[in-house]
N, C-alpha and C positions, 0 to 999 in steps of 0.2 A: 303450352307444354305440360305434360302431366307424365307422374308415372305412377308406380302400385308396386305392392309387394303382398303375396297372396298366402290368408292365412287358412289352417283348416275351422271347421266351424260347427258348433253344436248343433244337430237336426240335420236336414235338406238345405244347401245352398254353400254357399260362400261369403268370406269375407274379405274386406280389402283395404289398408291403409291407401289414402291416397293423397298425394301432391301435387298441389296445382301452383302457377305460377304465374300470375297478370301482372302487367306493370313494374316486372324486377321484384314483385313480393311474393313469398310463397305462402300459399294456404291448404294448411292437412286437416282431413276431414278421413271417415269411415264410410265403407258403401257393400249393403250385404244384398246378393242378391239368392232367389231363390224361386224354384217352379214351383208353378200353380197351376200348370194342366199342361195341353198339348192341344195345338193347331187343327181342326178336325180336318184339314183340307191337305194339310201336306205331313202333317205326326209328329211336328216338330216341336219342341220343348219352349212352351211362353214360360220367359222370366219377366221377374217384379223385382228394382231394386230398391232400396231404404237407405238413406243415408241419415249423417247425424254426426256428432261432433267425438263423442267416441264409442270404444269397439262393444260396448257393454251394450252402451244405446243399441245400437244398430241391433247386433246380436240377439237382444228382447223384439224389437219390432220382426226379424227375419221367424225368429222361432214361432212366435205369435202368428203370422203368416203359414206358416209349414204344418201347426198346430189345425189352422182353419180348413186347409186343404185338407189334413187326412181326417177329417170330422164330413166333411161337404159342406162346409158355412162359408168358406171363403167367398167373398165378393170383391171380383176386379173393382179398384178403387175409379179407376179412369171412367167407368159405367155408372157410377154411384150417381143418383142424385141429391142434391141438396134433400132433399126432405128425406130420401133413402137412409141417409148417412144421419138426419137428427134422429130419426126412429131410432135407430141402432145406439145413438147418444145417448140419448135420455134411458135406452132400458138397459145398458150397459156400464156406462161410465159417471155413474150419479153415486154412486152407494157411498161416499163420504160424506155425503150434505146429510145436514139435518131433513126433515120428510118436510117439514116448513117449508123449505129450499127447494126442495124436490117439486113439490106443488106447483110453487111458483115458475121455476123455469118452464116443467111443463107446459104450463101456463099461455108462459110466453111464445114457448115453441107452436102448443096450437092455435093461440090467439093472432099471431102476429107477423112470426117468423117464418111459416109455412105455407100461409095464404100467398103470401109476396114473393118466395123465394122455391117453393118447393120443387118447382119442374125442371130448376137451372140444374146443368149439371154442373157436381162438384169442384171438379177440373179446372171448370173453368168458370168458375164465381172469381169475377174483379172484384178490385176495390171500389169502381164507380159503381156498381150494382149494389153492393152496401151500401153506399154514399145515400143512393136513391131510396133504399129499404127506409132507411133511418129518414131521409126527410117526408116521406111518406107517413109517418108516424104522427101528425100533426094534430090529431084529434087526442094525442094523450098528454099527460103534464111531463115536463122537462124531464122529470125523476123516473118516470117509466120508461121513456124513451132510452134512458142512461141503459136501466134495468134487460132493456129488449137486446139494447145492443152487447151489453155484459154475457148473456146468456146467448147469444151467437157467438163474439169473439170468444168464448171457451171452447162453444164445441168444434169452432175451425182450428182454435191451437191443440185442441186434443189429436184431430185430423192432420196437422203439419207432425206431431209427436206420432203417430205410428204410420208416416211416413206418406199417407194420400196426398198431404198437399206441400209442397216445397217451402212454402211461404206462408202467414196468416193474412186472407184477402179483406180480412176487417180490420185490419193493423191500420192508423192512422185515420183514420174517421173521424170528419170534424160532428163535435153532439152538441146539444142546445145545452144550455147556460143553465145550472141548477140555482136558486136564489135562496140561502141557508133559510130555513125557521129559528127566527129570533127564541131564544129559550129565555123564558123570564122566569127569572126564581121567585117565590113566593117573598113577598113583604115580608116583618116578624107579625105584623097585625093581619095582617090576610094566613099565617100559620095559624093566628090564635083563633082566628076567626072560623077557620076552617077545623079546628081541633074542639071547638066550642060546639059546631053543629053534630060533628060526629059522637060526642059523647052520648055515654049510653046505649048507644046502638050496636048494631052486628061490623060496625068500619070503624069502631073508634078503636081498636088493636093495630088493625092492618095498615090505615094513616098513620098512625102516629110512629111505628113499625119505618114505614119508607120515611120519614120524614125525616128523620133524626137518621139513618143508613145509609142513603144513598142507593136501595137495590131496584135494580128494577121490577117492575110488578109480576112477571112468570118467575122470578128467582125467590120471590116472598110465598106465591100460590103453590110452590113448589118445596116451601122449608118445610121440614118433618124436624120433630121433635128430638130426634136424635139426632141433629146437629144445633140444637140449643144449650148448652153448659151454663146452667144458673153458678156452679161452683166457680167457674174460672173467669166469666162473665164475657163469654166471648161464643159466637152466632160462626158456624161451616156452611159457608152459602157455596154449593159444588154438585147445585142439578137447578133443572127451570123445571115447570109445569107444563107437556105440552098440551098443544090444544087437542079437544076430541077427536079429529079426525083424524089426525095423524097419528093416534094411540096403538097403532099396529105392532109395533115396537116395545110399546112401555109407556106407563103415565109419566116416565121422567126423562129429560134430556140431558148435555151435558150445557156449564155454562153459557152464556156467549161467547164468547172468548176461549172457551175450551179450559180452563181453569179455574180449579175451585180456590177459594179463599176464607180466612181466617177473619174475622171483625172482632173490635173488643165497642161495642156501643158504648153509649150514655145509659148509665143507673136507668132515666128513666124508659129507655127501650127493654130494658128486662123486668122491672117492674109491669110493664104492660104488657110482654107475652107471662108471665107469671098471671095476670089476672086475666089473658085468654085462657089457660091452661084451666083455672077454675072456671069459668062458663063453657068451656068443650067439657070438663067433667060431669058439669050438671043438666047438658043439653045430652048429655051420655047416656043420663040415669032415664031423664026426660023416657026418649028417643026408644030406650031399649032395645027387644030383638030389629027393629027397624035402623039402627044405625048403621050405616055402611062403612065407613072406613077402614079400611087394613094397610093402608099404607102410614099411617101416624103421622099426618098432614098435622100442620099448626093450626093453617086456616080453612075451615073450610064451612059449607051446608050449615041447618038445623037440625038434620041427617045426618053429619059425619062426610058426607059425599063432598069430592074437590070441587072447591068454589072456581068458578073458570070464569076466565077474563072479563066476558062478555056479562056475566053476572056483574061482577067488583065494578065494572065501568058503569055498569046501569046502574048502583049503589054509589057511586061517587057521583055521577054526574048530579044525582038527587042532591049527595052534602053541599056540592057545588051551586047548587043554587039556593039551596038555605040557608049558605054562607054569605048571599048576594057577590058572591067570585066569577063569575059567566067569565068563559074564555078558558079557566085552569083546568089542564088535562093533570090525569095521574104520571104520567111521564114528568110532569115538571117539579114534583113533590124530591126526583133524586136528587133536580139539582139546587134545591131550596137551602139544603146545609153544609157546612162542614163535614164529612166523610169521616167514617173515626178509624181507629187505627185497623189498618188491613195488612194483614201476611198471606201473600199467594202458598201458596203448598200444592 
């Protein structure tokens, strides 16, 4: 038993509160519908309806609809196919990820998700068809498998949110068992050890830096000098370093976390970007018309130019084994200390 009550509505189409009633319970929902062409065979007006839980929802998916028709991009969702419908995902509905992010689901979508899935139509992608996708996946580690299937169930809940699919057909999907990496914090004699090798060198700042912070290594490759405060003795860690390729943007990102933050270190982390500041000064003079920097990176070149990841990792893994520490990534330098006093802002 259902009924409606018929509102008017912004663009082409209509709106409709609706009540339905199973079991002695009632359930109110919104259902917009709206034409998208005409029948070539008899003239008659095809509708597309949208529903959703209220009038605003619906209202944005019908406009969104009515928008694509009078443009000529609308595509009947029922015709879509799975790969029709990721193309359109990825170059449409990404623009909040980091380009990092961007990469990677790409990634996934042509690696993975495409080969397996692309001819099904949308419509009608089960949940056993994911099922199959994912256990198909056997040749990757637990953690990409998670990754493949993350990067599907978005773009089918994107697909249930402007109204193509009723349901998400990857909702419920049993995935393989992730098995955490143990994070082992540095000993104090595996700090010192590690703090003894770097000395002198172009990483004894930047170590010593994460060690005593806690930050991770793109939020250090990333600090500029005007969010260092020798005065107040406190570090604005509130951008990362991206990596080159994704520098279409900007050499800066926002945190992880999307939140920049306040530090007040230990004496001696300001002490030690104080004596980077004097060897970027005299690598400065060095260097002359050849110095590159304009961003007023902390760390970076013998150039001035951003030291990027893949450098710092090939320069640690060297401490790392002149420390005799085989095994210690730079990842595990954050979680080696006490964290000092942080204010989000």
């Amino acid at each position: 038993m259902s009924k409606s009550g018929t509102r008017a509505a912004h663009g082409s189409g209509t709106i409709r509160k609706k009540t339905v009633t199973r079991k002695g319970q009632s359930y109110t929902y919104w259902e917009a519908r709206v034409t998208v062409g005409r029948d070539p065979g008899t003239g008659r007006q095809i509708q597309r309806s949208f529903t959703g839980q209220t009038q605003r929802e619906v209202r944005e998916k019908m406009q969104a609809a009515a928008v694509a028709v009078n443009e000529g991009t609308y595509r009947d969702p029922v015709k879509l196919t799975v790969g029709e419908w990721l193309d359109i995902w990825v170059e449409e509905y990404l623009g909040s990820l980091k380009p990092a992010s961007v990469t990677v689901y790409k990634n996934n979508v042509k690696n993975h998700i495409k080969p397996a899935m692309a001819a099904v139509k949308l419509a009608k992608l089960q949940p056993h068809t994911v099922q199959r996708f994912i256990n198909g996946l056997d040749g990757l580690s637990a953690s990409s498998v998670r990754l493949a299937y993350k990067v599907l169930h978005q773009a089918m809940e994107k697909a249930v949110q402007l109204g193509y699919l009723p349901k998400n057909p990857a909702s419920g999907a049993e995935l393989p068992r992730v098995d955490q990496k143990e994070i082992k914090p540095l000993e104090d004699h595996q700090a010192a050890a590690l703090l003894a090798a770097a000395k002198g060198g172009m990483m004894e700042q930047l170590v010593t830096v994460a060690l005593f912070t806690g930050c991770r290594q793109s939020e250090l490759l990333g600090l500029t000098w005007d969010c260092v405060d020798f005065d107040r003795g406190t570090l604005t860690i509130n951008k990362q370093l991206t990596r080159p390729d994704h520098r279409a943007a900007g050499l800066f990102i926002s945190p992880k976390n999307g939140k920049a933050r306040i530090l007040t270190p230990a004496p001696s982390v300001l002490a030690a970007l104080k004596e980077r500041k004097r060897l970027q000064a005299e690598a400065r003079l060095k260097a002359g018309p050849a110095w590159e920097d304009g961003a007023g990176l902390v760390f970076t070149t013998e150039t001035g130019a951003p030291l990027e990841q893949w450098r710092a990792n090939q320069r640690f893994s060297s401490l790392v084994r002149k420390a005799g520490l085989e095994g210690v990534r730079f990842h595990d330098l954050r979680h080696s200390h006490v964290k000092p006093k942080t204010k989000i802002i």
